[in-house]
N, C-alpha and C positions, 0 to 999 in steps of 0.2 A: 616572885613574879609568878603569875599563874600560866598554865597550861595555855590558857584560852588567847590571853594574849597574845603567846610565844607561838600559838600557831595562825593567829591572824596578823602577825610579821611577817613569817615564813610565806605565804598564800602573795599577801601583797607583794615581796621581793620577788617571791616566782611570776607576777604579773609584771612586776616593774623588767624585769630579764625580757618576759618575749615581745614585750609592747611599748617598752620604753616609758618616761614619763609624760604623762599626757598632760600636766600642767602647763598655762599660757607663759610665755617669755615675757618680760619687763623691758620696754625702751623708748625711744623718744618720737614723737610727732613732730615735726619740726617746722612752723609755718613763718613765710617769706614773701618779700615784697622787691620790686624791683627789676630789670630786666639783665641778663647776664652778658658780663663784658665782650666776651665772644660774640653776642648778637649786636653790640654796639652800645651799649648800657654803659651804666658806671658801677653794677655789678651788684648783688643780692643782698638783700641786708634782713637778716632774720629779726623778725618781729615776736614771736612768741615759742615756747620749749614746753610740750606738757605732757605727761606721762601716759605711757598707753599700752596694751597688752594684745602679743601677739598671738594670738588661738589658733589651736591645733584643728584641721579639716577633720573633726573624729564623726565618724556613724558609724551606728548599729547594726552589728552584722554578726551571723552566725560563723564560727570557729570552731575546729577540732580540740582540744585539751584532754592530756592522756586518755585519749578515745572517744571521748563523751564529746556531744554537741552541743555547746553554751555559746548565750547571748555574750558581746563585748563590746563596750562604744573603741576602734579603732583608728588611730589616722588613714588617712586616705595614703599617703606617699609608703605604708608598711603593704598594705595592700597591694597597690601597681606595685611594687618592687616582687612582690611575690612570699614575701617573710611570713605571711601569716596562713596557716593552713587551712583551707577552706572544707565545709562534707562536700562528700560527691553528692549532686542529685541529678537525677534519673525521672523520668517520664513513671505518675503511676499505674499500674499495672500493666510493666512489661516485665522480662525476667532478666537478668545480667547475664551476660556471654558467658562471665569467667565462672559465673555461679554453675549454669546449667552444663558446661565442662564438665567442673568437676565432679560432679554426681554420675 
């Protein structure tokens, strides 16, 4: 096995860790005819089952990665929860507080 591989494994598993898989889920559509017993009916009767795939709310958005600032399409629910670390941005040209401290 080459080098090259073994380190385009590794990169991928380090992305699959902070981002989880971004691949769609596999399930069912399920369409129905009928009005349901509770409302007075004689109750649903499903007419057709067809396959269908659940997609992930992903966009592209800039992330920190051991320092560096890289592009990555994201879900949206890693994001609002907070898990993914974002850069700081700042107004250009003005000076940071903590910067112009410590000098």
């Amino acid at each position: 096995m080459s080098t090259l591989k073994k380190n385009k494994r590794a990169k991928l598993a380090k992305k699959h860790k902070l981002y989880g898989e971004n691949k769609p889920a596999i399930g069912n559509s399920v369409s129905q005819r009928g009005k349901p017993k509770y409302l007075g009916g004689n109750g649903r009767k499903t007419t057709g089952i067809t396959r269908r795939k659940f997609k992930k709310n992903l966009q592209k958005i800039r992330v920190v990665e051991d320092g560096k600032v890289v592009r990555r399409r994201v879900p949206v629910s890693l994001i609002r929860s907070g898990m993914v670390d974002l850069p700081v941005v700042r107004e250009p040209f003005t000076v940071d507080l903590n910067e112009a401290a410590s000098k």
